[in-house]
C-alpha positions as CSV (number, residue, x, y, z in Angstrom):
1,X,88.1,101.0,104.0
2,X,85.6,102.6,101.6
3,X,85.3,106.2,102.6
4,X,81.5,107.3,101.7
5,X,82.2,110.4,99.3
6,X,84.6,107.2,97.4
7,X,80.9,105.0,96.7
8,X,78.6,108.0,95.9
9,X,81.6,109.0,92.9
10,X,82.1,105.4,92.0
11,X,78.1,105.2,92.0
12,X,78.0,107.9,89.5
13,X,81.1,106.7,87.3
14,X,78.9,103.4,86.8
15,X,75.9,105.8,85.9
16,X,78.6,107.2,83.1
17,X,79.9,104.2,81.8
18,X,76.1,102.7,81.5
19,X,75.6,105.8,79.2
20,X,78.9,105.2,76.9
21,X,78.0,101.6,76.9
22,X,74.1,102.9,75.4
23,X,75.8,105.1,72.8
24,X,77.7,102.2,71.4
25,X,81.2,102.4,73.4
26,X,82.7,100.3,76.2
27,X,81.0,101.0,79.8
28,X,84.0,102.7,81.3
29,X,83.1,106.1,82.9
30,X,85.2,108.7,85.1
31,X,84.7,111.6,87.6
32,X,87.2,113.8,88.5
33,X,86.3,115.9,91.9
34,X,87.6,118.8,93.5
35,X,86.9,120.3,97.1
36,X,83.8,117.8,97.3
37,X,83.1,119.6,93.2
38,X,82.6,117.5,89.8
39,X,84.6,119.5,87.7
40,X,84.8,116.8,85.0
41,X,83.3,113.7,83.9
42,X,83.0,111.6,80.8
43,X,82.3,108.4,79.8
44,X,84.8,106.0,77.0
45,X,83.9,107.9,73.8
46,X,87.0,106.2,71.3
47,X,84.3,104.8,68.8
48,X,82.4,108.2,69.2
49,X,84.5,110.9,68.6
50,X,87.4,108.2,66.3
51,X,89.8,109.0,69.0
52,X,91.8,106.1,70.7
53,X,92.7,108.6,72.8
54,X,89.3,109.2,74.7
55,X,89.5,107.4,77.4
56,X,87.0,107.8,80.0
57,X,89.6,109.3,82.5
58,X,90.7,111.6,79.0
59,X,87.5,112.6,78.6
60,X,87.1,113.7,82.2
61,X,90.6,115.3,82.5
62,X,89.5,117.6,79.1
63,X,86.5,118.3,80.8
64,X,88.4,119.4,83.9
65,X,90.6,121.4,82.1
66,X,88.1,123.4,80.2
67,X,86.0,123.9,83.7
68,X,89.4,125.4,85.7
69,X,90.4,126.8,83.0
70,X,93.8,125.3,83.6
71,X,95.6,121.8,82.9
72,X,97.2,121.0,86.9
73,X,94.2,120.1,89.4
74,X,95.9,119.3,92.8
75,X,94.1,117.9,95.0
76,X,91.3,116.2,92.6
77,X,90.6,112.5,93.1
78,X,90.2,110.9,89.7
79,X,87.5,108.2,90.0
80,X,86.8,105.3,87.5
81,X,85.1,102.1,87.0
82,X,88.0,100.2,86.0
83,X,92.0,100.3,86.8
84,X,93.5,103.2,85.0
85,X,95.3,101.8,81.9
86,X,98.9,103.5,81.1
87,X,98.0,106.3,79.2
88,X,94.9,106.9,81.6
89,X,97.5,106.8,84.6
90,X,100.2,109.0,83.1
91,X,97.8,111.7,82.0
92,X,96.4,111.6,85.8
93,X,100.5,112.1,86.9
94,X,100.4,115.0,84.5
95,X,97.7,116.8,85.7
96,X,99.1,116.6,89.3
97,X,95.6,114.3,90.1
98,X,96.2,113.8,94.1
99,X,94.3,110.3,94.3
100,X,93.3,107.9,92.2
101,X,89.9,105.5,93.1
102,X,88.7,102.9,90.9
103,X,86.2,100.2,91.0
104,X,87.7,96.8,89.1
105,X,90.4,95.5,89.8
106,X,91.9,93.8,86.6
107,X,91.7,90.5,88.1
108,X,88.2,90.7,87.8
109,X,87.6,91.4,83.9
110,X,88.7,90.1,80.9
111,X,92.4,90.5,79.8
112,X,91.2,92.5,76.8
113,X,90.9,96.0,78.6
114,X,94.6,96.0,79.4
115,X,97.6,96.8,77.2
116,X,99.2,92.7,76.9
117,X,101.6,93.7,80.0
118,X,101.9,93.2,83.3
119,X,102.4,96.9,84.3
120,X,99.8,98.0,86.9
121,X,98.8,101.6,87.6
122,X,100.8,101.8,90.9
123,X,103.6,100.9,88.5
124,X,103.6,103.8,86.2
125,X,103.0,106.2,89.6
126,X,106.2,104.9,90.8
127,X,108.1,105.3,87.8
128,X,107.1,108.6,87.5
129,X,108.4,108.9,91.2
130,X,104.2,110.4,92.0
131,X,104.8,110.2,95.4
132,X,102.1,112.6,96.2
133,X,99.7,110.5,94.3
134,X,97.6,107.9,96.1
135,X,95.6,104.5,94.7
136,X,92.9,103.4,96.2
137,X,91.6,100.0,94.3
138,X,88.3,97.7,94.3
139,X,85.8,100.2,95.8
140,X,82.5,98.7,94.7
141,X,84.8,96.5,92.6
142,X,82.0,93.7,91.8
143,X,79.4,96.5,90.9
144,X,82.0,97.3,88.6
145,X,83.4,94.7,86.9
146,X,80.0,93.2,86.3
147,X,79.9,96.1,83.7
148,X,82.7,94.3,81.9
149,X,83.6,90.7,80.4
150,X,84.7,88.5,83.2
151,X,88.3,86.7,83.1
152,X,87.1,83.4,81.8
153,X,84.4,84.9,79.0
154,X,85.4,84.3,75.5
155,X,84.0,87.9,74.1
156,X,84.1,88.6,70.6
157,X,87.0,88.6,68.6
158,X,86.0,92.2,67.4
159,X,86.3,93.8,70.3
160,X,89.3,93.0,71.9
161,X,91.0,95.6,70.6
162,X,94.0,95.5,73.1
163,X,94.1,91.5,71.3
């Protein structure tokens, strides 16, 4: 079940990733809330800042960081439009992120946004024995994945970078 606080932050991670998809990057966008408290968000900025390593969820984590003035935020819930890929999921493990919500499912979009594995994001949280890390998947999962190319589109060669 859908808490409430879970569709008002997925709500405004779609608002995010419509702003990095208007600045020229893919619509992927993050918040990161404490005690009922933003204290990060971002939107994909790779193309933007010519880092493959700014990830929404990056992005949002940085922000986090640099607002608490420290690197560990237990407790948070990490929210984002799309499934977490590795790197996204790790870093979330690192940080000691409590819970993890995100909208699509990867099902629901395009092959292209994942690494070419079969790993899911409850994967890496096991093998990183995050018991004390929750997943919560497909909250306002169709809102979400109709910001990204469906399973059966045929999107450009050029940007299927995980291709």
């Amino acid at each position: 079940m859908e808490r409430e606080d879970d569709i008002t932050y997925i709500h405004r991670a779609i608002e995010l990733a419509r702003q990095g998809e208007s600045s020229g990057g893919a619509p992927i966008g993050c918040v990161i809330v404490l005690d009922h408290r933003i204290i990060g968000e971002g939107h994909n900025s790779v193309d933007q800042l010519h880092d493959p390593t700014a990830h929404a969820e990056i992005v949002a984590i940085r922000r986090a960081g640099a607002t608490l003035h420290r690197s560990r935020f237990k407790g948070a819930t990490l929210y984002s439009t799309l499934q977490p890929c590795g790197m996204c999921s790790m870093a979330a493990i690192w940080a000691g992120i409590s819970r993890i919500v995100y909208g699509a499912e990867r099902d629901q979009v395009h092959q292209m946004y994942f690494e070419d594995r079969h790993l899911q994001t409850i994967d890496y949280i096991n093998d990183a024995f995050a018991d004390d890390l929750s997943l919560t998947g497909g909250v306002l999962g169709e809102a979400c994945a109709g910001l990204y190319y469906r399973p059966t589109d045929n999107p450009p060669g050029d940007e299927q970078a995980n291709k």
